[in-house]
N, C-alpha and C positions, 0 to 999 in steps of 0.2 A: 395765694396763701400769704397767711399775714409770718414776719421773722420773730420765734419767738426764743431764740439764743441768739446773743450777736455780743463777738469774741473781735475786738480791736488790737492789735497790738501787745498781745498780754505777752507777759515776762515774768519768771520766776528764778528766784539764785534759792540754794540752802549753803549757805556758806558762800566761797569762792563758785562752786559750781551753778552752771546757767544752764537750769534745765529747759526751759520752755523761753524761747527766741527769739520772740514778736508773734504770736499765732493771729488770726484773721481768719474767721468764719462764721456764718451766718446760716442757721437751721432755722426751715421753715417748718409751720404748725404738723403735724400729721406725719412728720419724714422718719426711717427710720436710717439713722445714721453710721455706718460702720466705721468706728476710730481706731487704726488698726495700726503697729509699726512696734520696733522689733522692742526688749527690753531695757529699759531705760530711754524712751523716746520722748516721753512724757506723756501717757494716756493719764495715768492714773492722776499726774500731778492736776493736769487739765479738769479732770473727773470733782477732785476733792477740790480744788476752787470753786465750780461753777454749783456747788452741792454743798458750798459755805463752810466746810472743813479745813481750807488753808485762807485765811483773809488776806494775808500779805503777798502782795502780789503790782506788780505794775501794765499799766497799759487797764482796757475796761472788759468786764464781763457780765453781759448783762443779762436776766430770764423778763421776758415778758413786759422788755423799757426798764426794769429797774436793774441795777448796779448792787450786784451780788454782795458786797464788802458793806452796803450800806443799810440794805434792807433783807437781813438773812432771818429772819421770821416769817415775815410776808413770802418770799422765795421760800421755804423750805415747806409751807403749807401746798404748796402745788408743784413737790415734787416727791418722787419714789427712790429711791436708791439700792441697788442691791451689789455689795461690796464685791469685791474678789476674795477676802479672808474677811471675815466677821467674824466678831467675838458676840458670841450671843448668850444669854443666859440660860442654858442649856439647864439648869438646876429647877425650871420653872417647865409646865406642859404646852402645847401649839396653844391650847384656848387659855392659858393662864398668858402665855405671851404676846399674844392679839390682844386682847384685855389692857395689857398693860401698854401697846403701842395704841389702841384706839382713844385708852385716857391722854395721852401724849397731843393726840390733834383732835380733843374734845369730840371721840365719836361717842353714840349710842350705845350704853355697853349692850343690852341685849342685842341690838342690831349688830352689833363687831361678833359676837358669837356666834350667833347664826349666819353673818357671812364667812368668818372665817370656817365653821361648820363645811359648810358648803364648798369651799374653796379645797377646803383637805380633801374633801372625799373626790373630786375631778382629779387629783392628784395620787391616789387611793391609798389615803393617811387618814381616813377618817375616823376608822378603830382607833388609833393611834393618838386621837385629839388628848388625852386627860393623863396621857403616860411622860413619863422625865426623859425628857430631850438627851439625858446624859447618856441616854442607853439607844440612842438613834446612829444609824447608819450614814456616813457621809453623805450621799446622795437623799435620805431622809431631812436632814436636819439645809438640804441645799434649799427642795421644798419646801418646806417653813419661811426660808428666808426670802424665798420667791416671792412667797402670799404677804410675806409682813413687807416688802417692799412695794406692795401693790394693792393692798387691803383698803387704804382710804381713796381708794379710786384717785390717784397724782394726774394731772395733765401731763407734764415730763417724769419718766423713768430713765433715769440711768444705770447701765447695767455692767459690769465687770465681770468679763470670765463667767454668764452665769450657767452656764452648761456644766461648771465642775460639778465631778461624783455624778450625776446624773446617765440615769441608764438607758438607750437608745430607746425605748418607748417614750419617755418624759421629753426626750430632746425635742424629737417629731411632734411632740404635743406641745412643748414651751415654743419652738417653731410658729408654730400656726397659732398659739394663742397673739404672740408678739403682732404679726400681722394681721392678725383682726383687731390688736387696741389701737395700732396704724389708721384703719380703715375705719376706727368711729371718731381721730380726730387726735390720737394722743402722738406724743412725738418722744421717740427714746434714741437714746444715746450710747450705743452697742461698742463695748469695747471686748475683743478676742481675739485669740491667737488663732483659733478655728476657721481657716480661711475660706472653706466651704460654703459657712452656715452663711458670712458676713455676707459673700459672691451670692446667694441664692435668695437674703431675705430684705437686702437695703436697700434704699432709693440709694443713695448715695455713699459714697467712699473717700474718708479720708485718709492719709497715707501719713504719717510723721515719721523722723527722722534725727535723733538729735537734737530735737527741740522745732523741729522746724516741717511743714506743710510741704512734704516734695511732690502731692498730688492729689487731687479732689476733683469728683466727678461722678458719674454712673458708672457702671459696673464695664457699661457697654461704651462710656468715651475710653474710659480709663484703657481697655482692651484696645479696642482704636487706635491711641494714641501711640502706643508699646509696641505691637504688634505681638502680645502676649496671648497664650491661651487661658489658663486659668489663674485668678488672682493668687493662686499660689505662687505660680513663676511670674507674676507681676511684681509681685512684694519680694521674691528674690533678684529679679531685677533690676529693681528701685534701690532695695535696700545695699545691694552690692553683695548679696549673701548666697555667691556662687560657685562657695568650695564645698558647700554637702554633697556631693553623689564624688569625690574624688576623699572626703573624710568618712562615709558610709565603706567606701572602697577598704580604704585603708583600717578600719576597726576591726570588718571581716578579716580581712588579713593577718590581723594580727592576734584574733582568735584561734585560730585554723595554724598559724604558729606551733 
């Protein structure tokens, strides 16, 4: 399989602070990638570089051979994005707002219609295409942002948190859909807290930390190397975040006070 993210060295400060530390990593075509590590590790920073949202940045990030900083047109046409908090324009309906993302990367409006049509209703929003988003349900208005990240068929999707508000039938369904766009060749870039879904649906696992790569591997080196059972006590582990079951202790506690 050909590399078609390849992360050299990168480096990011906001201010004095250096969130992102030198990273190095290299996603191949098809992989579906778990970027996982605690608050403030840098998923997100990583995310909005390589998705041409932060340009300043050091060291190289590049989709597909080209260097994100320098060809973020070209890159943004062949990719998906679906935020952790998006501001959407909830004042406009699902097919007013496909509409307006398909004129964005010159699709076919009848066609962006009818696929987004189609897209709500596997989702079962399809009554719902023509009505104002302002009156949608968290987990409603998550699905829209699913299909609008995914509407112009992207080679890379990157994804943030995208399970929030979503209700355990959509999970099991965004689940399996994510691995089947794997399985015809697309490659996405999974960041969650959800350590389950990441353990059950990625080739691979990346671990940050502070800005920095403390582990990268399959699900099953990573276990190996630990001698961990589930990547939830891997990432507490790694992470050093091995005072919850003595602060769970103590919360009960001091309830029952």
């Amino acid at each position: 399989m050909d590399s078609i993210i390849q992360i050299q060295n990168l480096t990011k400060s906001y201010g004095n602070n250096l969130v992102l530390k030198g990273i190095d990593l290299d996603v191949q075509s098809g992989q579906i990638i778990g970027y996982i590590g605690p608050n403030g590790a840098g998923k997100s920073t990583t995310i909005k570089i390589l998705t041409g949202l932060l340009t300043e940045y050091g060291g190289s990030a590049k989709i597909a051979g080209l260097e994100v900083s320098q060809h973020p047109l070209e890159i943004k046409q062949m990719l998906g994005y679906v935020p952790e908090n998006a501001v959407m324009y909830d004042t406009l309906s699902p097919a007013e707002y496909f509409r307006f993302l398909g004129s964005l990367y010159g699709l076919d409006r009848r066609d962006t219609e009818q696929k987004g049509g189609e897209l709500l209703r596997i989702f079962g929003l399809y009554d719902n295409r023509n009505s104002r988003m302002t009156s949608f349900s968290k987990g409603m208005k998550q699905k829209v942002l699913l299909i609008s990240g995914m509407i112009h068929n992207p080679q890379i999707i990157f994804l943030d948190e995208p399970l929030s508000g979503l209700d355990a039938n959509s999970v099991i369904l965004l689940k399996e859909i994510l691995q089947r766009l794997s399985q015809t060749g697309k490659t996405l870039f999974y960041s969650s807290h959800i350590m389950e879904v990441v353990e059950k649906i990625c080739d691979r696992i990346v671990l940050l930390k502070e800005g920095v790569v403390i582990a990268h591997g399959t699900f099953q080196e990573l276990q190996k190397q630990q001698h961990s059972g589930t990547l939830e006590q891997l990432f507490n582990q790694l992470t050093g975040n091995n005072e919850h079951l003595a602060l769970a202790d103590e919360f009960v506690q001091i309830l029952s006070e």
